[in-house]
N, C-alpha and C positions, 0 to 999 in steps of 0.2 A: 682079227675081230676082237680077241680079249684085250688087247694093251688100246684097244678104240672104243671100248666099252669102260676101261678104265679112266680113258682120259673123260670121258662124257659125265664119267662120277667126281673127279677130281674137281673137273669144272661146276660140277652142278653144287658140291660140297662148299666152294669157294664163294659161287655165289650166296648160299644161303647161310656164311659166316659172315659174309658184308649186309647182309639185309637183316642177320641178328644183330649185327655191330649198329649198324644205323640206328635200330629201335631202340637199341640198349644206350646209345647218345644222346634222340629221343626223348627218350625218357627221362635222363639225367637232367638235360634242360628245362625238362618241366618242370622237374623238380627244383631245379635251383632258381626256376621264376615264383614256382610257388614261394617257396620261402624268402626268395626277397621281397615278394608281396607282405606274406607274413611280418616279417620283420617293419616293412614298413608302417605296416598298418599298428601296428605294436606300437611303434615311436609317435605314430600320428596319436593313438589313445592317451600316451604318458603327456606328451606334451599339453592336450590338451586338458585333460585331468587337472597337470599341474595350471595351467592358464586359468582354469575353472577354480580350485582351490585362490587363486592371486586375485579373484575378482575381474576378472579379463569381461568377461560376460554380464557383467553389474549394469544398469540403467545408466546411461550418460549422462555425467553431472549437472552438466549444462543443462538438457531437456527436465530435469528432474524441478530445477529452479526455475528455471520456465515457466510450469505449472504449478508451481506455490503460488500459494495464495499472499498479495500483495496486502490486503486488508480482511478485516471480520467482523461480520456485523451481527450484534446479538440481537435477538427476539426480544420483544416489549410486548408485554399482554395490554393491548387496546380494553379490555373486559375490565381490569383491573385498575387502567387508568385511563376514562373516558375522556380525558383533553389529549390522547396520543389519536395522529389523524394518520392510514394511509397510503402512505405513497407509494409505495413497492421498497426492495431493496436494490441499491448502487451491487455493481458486479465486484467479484471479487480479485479477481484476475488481470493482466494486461491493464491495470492500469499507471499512469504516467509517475513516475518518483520523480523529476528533474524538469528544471526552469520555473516557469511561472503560469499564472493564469488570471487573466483580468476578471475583476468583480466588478460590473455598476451595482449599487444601488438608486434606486429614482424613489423618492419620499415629496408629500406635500411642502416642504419646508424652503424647496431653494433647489440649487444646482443638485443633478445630481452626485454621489460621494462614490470616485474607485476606489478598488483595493487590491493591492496586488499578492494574490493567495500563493506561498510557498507551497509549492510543491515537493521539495527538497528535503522542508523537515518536516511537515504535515501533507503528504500524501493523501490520505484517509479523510481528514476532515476536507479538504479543496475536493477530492470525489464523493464524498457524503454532499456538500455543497449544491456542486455541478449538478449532483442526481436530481436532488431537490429541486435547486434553479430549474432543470428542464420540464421539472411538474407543474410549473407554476406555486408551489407548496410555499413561497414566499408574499406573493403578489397580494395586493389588501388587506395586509396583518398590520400590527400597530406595534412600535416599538415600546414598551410597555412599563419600562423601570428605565429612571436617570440613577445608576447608584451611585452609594459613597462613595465607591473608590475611583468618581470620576468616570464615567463610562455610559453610557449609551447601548441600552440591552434589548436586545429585538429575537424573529426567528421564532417567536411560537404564537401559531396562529389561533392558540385560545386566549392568548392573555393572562393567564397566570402565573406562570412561573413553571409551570408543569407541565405546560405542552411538548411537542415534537414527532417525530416519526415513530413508526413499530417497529427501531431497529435502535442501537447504540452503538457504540465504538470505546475506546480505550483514549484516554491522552497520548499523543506524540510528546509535541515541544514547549513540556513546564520550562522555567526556566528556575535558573539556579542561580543560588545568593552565596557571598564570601564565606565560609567555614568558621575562617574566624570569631565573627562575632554573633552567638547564639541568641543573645539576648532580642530583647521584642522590640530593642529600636535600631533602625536600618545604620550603619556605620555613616559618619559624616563623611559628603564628599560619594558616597556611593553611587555611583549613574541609577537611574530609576528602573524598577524591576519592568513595568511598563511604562514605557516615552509614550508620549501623546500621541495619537497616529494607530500606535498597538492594535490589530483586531486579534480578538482570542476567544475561546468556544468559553462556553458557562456550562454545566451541568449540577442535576440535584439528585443525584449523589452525584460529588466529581469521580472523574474517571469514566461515569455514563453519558458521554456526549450525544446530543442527538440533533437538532440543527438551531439554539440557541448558541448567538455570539453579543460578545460586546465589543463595543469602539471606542477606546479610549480619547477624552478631549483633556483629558491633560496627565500630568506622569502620574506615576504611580512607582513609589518604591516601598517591598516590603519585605520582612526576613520568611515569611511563609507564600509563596505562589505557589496557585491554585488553578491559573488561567492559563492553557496549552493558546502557545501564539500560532494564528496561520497566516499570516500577513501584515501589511501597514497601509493605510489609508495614503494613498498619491493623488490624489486631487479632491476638493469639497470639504478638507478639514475646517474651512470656518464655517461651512454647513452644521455640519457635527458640533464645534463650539457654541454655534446658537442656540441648538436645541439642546444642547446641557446648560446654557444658560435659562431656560425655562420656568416659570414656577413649578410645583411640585406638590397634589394632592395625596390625601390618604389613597393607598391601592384596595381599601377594604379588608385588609388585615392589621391595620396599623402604625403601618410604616407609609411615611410622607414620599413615597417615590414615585408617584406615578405623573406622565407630565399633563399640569391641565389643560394645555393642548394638544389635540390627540397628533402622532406624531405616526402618521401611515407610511409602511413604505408599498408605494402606488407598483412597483414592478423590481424585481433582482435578474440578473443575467446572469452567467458565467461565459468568457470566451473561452477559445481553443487553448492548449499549453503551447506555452514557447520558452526555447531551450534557451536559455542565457549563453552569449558567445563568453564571458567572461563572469566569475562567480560574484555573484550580489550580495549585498548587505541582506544580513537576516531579515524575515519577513516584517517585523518592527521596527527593525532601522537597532535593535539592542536586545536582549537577552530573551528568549520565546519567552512564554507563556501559557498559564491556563487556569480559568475559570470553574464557577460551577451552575448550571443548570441544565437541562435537556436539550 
């Protein structure tokens, strides 16, 4: 009975050092998942730390330019200057940099006169335009000064020289003259700063455009340009020739510019942009340009 009571201990001792052993295995494993957890989560922090530190997580370039702002247009106190009319403002956003975009004009004079607006290097002023065009902010105004420098000046629907939107803009595409010769007479031989055809904004003060342009009916070359180019006139330049041939009344300030026939333009358009398959002559057919008035 004792050596059968031993083995009953022997066995029962045996079994409960395999079921200590098991737990104590067990255990081990847990531990050693723990801490490969540990460790992992460890590397997963440094890594990303460092990724974070490297700008890994920064705004995506792309999207960031995206949402810039294409143009800006400044506030015009209408209070301050009772011939500003308006319109609303042109978006700032999503709009088109590249190819082109048709201008008519239709005036009492004859055919009416395209123009074909870069968008390319005046973006701004072709969307200052277009915004206008769609208010009708053009329609029944009077081109209101033939100036000296050859040109055919329209776009403000008061007629004085001081109209425009409640909004301005900045110059694009002045254009630029030879370095070399400083002096006030243009270099002999120098191509014209504006060729005939040129359309380019005017503003008062330059640099505040608002939707006053001119169209030039013959060259213009000078060692200071002032006139941001947004196009060149493609069809109806002897329209334009005629009415710069005009006579020429006092405007009421004194200067003989204004034409004694009133010179309306009855309607302006803008069409859609279209992407040049192949790159085009600057908007003037020669060196931008920019004016000055509103």
């Amino acid at each position: 009975m004792a050596s059968s009571r031993d083995r009953q201990r022997k066995l029962a001792r045996a079994k409960l050092d395999r079921q200590l052993a098991r737990r104590a295995a067990t255990v081990r494993r847990r531990r050693q998942i723990q801490a490969g957890v540990g460790a992992v989560l460890v590397l997963a922090l440094i890594v990303a730390g460092s990724a974070w530190a490297l700008g890994a997580f920064d705004s995506d370039p792309k999207q960031n330019t995206a949402a810039e702002d294409t143009c800006l247009w400044t506030p015009q106190d209408a209070t301050a200057n009772t011939n500003l009319k308006d319109a609303g403002t042109p978006e700032t956003k999503g709009l088109p940099t590249d190819g082109t975009r048709a201008m008519t004009v239709t005036t009492n004079q004859g055919a009416p006169i395209t123009v074909e607006l870069n968008l390319t290097n005046s973006p701004c002023a072709a969307a200052s335009i277009s915004h206008l065009a769609s208010r009708s902010f053009y329609d029944n105004t009077k081109c209101h000064e033939i100036t000296a420098d050859g040109a055919l000046r329209c776009g403000d629907p008061s007629g004085t020289g001081l109209g425009g939107p409640t909004y301005s803009f900045y110059d694009e595409d002045v254009p630029t003259v030879p370095s070399a010769s400083p002096s006030a007479t243009p270099a002999p031989g120098q191509p014209p700063t504006y060729p005939k055809g040129t359309v380019a904004m005017i503003s008062n003060p330059p640099g505040s455009n608002g939707s006053q342009f001119l169209i030039f009916f013959k060259d213009l070359t000078t060692t200071d340009p002032k006139y941001p180019v947004i196009g060149r006139v493609t069809g109806g330049l002897d329209v334009v020739e005629k009415i710069g041939a005009l006579p020429t009344v006092d405007n009421g300030t004194g200067a003989k510019v204004k034409p004694k026939t009133d010179v309306v333009i009855q309607s302006l358009t803008v069409g859609e942009p279209v992407t040049a398959a192949a790159p085009s002559p600057s908007a003037s057919g020669a060196p931008a340009s920019s004016p000055s008035a509103g």
